[in-house]
TIDORO-697813 format. One record per residue (C-alpha): residue in one letter; x, y, z; chain. Coordinates in nm, 2 decimals, always signed. Each point is the difference from the previous one (the first is absolute). Layout:
<marvos>
{residu=A	X=X	Y=Y	Z=Z	chaine=A};
...
</marvos>
This chain:
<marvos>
{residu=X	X=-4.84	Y=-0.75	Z=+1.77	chaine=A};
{residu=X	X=+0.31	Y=-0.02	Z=-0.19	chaine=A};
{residu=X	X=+0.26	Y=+0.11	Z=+0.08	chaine=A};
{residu=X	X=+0.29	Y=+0.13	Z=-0.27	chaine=A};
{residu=X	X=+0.32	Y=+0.16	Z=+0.05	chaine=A};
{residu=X	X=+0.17	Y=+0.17	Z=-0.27	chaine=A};
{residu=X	X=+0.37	Y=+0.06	Z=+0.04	chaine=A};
{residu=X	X=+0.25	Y=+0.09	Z=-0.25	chaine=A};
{residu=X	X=+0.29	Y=-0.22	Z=+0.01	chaine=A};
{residu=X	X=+0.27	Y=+0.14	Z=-0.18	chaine=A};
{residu=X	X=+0.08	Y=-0.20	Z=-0.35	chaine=A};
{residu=X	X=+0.35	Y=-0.16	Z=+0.12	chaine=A};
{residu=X	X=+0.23	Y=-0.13	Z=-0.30	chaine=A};
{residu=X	X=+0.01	Y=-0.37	Z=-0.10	chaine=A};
{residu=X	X=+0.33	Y=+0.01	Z=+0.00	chaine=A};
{residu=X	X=+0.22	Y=+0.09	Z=+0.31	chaine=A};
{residu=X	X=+0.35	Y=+0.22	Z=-0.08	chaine=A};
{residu=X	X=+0.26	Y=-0.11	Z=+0.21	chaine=A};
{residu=X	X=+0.11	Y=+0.30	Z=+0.24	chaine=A};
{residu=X	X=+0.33	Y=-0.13	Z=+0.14	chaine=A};
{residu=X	X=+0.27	Y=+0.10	Z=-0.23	chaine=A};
{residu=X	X=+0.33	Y=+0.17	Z=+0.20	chaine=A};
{residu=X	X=+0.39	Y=+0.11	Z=-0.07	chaine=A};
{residu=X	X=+0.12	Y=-0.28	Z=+0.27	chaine=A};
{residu=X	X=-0.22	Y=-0.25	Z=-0.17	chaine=A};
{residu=X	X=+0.07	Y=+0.12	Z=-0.35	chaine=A};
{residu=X	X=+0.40	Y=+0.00	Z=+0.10	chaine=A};
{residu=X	X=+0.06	Y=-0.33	Z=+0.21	chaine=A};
{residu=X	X=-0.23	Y=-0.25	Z=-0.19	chaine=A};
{residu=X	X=+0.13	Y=+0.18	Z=-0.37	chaine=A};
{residu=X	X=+0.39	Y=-0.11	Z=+0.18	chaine=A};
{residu=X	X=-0.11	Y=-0.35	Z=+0.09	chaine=A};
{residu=X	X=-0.21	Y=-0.06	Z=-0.33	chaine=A};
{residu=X	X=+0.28	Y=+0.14	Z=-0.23	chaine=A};
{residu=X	X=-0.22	Y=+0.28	Z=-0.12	chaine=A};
{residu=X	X=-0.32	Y=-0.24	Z=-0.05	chaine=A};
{residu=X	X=-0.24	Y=+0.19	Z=+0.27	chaine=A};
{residu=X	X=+0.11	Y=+0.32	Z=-0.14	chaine=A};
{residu=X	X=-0.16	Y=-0.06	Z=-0.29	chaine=A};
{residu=X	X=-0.30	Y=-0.19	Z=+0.10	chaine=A};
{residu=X	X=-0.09	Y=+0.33	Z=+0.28	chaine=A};
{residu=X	X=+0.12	Y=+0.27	Z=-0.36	chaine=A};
{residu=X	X=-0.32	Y=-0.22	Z=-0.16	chaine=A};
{residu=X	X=-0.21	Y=+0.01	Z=+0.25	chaine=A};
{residu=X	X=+0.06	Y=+0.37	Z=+0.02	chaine=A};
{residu=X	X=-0.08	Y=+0.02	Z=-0.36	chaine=A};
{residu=X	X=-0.34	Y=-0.23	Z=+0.02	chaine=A};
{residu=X	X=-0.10	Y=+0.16	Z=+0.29	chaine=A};
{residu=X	X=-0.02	Y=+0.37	Z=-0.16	chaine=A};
{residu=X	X=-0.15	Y=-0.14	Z=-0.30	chaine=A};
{residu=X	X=-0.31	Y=-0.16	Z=+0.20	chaine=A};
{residu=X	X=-0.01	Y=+0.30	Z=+0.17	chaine=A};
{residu=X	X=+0.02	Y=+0.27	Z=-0.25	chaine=A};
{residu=X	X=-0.06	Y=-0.14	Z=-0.33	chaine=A};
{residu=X	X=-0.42	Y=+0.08	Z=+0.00	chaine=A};
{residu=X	X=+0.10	Y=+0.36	Z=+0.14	chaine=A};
{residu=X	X=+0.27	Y=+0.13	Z=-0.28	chaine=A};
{residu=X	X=-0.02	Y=-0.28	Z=-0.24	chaine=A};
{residu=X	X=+0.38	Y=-0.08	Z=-0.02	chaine=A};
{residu=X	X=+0.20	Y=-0.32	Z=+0.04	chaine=A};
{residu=X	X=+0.31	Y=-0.06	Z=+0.15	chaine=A};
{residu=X	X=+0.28	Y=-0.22	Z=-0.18	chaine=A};
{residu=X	X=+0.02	Y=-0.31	Z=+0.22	chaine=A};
{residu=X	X=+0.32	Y=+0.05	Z=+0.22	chaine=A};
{residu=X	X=+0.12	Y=-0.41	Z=-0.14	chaine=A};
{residu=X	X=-0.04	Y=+0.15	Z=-0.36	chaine=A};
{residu=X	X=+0.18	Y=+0.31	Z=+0.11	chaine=A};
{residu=X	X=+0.27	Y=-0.20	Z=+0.17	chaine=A};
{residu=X	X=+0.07	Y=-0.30	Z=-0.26	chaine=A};
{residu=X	X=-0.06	Y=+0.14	Z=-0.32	chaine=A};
{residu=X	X=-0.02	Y=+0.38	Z=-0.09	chaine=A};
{residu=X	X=+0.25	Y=+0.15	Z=+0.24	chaine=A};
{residu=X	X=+0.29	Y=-0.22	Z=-0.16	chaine=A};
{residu=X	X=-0.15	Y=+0.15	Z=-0.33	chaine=A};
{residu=X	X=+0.00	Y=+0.35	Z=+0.10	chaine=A};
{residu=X	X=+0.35	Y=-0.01	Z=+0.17	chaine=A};
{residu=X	X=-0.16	Y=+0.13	Z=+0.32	chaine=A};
{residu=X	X=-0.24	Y=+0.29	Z=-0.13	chaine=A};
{residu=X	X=-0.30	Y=-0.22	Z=+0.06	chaine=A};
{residu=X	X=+0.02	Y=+0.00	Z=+0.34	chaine=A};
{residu=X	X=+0.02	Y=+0.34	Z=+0.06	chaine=A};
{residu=X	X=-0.27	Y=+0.09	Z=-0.20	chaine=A};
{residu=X	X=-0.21	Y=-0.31	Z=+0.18	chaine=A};
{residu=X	X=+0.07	Y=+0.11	Z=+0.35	chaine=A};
{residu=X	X=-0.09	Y=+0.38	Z=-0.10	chaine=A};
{residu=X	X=-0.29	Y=-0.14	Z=-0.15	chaine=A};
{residu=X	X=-0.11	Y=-0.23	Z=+0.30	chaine=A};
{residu=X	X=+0.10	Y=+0.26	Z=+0.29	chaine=A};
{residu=X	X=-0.18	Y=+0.31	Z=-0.17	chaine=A};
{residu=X	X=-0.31	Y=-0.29	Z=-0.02	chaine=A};
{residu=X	X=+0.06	Y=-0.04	Z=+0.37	chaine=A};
{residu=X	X=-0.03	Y=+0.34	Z=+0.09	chaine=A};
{residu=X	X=-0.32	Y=+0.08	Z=-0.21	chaine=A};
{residu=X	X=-0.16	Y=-0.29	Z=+0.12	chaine=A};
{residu=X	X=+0.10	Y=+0.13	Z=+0.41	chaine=A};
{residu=X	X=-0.15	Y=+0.31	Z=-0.07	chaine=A};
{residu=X	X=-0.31	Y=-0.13	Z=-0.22	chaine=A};
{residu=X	X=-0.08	Y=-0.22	Z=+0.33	chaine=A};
{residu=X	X=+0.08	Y=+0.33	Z=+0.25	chaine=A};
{residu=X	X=+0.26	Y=-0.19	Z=+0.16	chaine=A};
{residu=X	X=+0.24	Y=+0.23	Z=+0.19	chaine=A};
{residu=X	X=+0.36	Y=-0.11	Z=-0.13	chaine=A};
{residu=X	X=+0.23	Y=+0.12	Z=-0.20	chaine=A};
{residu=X	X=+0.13	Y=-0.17	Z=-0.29	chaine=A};
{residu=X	X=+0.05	Y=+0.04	Z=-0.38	chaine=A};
{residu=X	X=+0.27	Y=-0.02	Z=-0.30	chaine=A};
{residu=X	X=+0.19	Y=+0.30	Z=+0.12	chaine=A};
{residu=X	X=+0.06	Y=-0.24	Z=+0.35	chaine=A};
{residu=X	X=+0.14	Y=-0.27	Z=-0.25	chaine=A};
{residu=X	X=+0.24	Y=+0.20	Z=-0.18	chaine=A};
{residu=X	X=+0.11	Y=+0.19	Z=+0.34	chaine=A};
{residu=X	X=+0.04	Y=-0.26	Z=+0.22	chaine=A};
{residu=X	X=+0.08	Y=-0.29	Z=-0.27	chaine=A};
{residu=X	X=+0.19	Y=+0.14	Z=-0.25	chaine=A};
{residu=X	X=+0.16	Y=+0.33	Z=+0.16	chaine=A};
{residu=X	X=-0.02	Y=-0.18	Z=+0.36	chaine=A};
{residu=X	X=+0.26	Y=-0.23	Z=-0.12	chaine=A};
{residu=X	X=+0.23	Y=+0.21	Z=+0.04	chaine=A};
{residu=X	X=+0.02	Y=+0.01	Z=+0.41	chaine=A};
{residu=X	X=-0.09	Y=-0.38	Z=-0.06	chaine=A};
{residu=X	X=-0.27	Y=-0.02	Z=+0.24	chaine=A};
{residu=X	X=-0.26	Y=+0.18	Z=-0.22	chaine=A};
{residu=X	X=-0.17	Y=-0.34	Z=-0.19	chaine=A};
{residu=X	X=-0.05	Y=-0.10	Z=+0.28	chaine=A};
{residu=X	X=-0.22	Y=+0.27	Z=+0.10	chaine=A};
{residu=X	X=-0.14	Y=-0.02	Z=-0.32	chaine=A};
{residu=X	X=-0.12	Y=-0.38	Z=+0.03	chaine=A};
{residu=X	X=-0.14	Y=+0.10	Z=+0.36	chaine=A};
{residu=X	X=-0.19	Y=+0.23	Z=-0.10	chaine=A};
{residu=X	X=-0.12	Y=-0.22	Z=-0.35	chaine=A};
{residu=X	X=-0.13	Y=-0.26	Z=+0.28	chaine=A};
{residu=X	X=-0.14	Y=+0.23	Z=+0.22	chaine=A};
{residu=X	X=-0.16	Y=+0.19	Z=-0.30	chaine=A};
{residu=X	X=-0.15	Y=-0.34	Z=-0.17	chaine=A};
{residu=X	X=-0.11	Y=-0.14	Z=+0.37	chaine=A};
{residu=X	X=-0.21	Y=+0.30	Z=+0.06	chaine=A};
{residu=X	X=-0.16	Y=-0.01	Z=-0.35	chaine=A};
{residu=X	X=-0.06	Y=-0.40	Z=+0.06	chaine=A};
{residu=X	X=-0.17	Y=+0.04	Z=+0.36	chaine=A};
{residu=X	X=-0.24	Y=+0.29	Z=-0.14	chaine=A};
{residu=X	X=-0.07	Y=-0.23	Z=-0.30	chaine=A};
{residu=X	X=-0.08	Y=-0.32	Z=+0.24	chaine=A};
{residu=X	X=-0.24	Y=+0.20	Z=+0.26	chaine=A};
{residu=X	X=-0.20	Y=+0.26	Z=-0.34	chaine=A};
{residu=X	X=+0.09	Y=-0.22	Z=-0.28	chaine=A};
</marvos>
């Protein structure tokens, strides 16, 4: 007699999303790498929401090195604001596509970020919660793919 055991093993994505970004991390290694790890952690943000996302609302986000080096310097600025709109509002569709409990969108980008600037401290919340956001979306992705 044979015996045969079927178990459903839950598809698990080839590639692994890093789930380790943070505001102390973000801060100190972007001080001692003159700005370097800030930009490598902005891409990953960026490539990491695309691999999630992209087969779900069939959009693209502008690579963050693209953003960075080339069009913001063409558009005096504008180009950022319009990416980070763009990237948190993708952010907070994707949390709630995926049921996860946390609350984050564009309106927290140009709150905190922009209008948060003003008691200084309010980037800051805005990049916490970016990480938090983008960690949450990455963990869901690694365990349901």
């Amino acid at each position: 007699m044979e015996n045969t055991t079927n178990t459903t093993v839950a598809a698990a994505p080839a590639v692994q999303l890093k789930t380790n970004k943070s505001l102390v991390k973000y801060i100190f290694l972007s001080m001692i790498t003159f700005g370097i790890y800030g930009i490598v952690v902005m891409s990953s943000v960026s490539t990491s929401i695309d691999t999630v996302a992209s087969r779900y609302d069939g959009k693209k986000t502008m690579h963050y090195c693209l953003l960075f080096f080339i069009v913001s310097g063409l558009t005096l600025g504008i180009a950022n604001l319009v990416w980070y709109h763009r990237i948190s509002a993708r952010i907070g569709n994707e949390l709630n596509r995926r049921g996860i409990a946390y609350g984050f969108g564009a309106s927290d980008y140009w709150l905190w970020n922009i209008l948060g600037s003003l008691i200084v401290v309010g980037p800051f919340v805005y990049y916490h919660k970016l990480f938090k956001a983008t960690n949450l979306i990455c963990a869901d992705y690694n365990v349901k793919g």
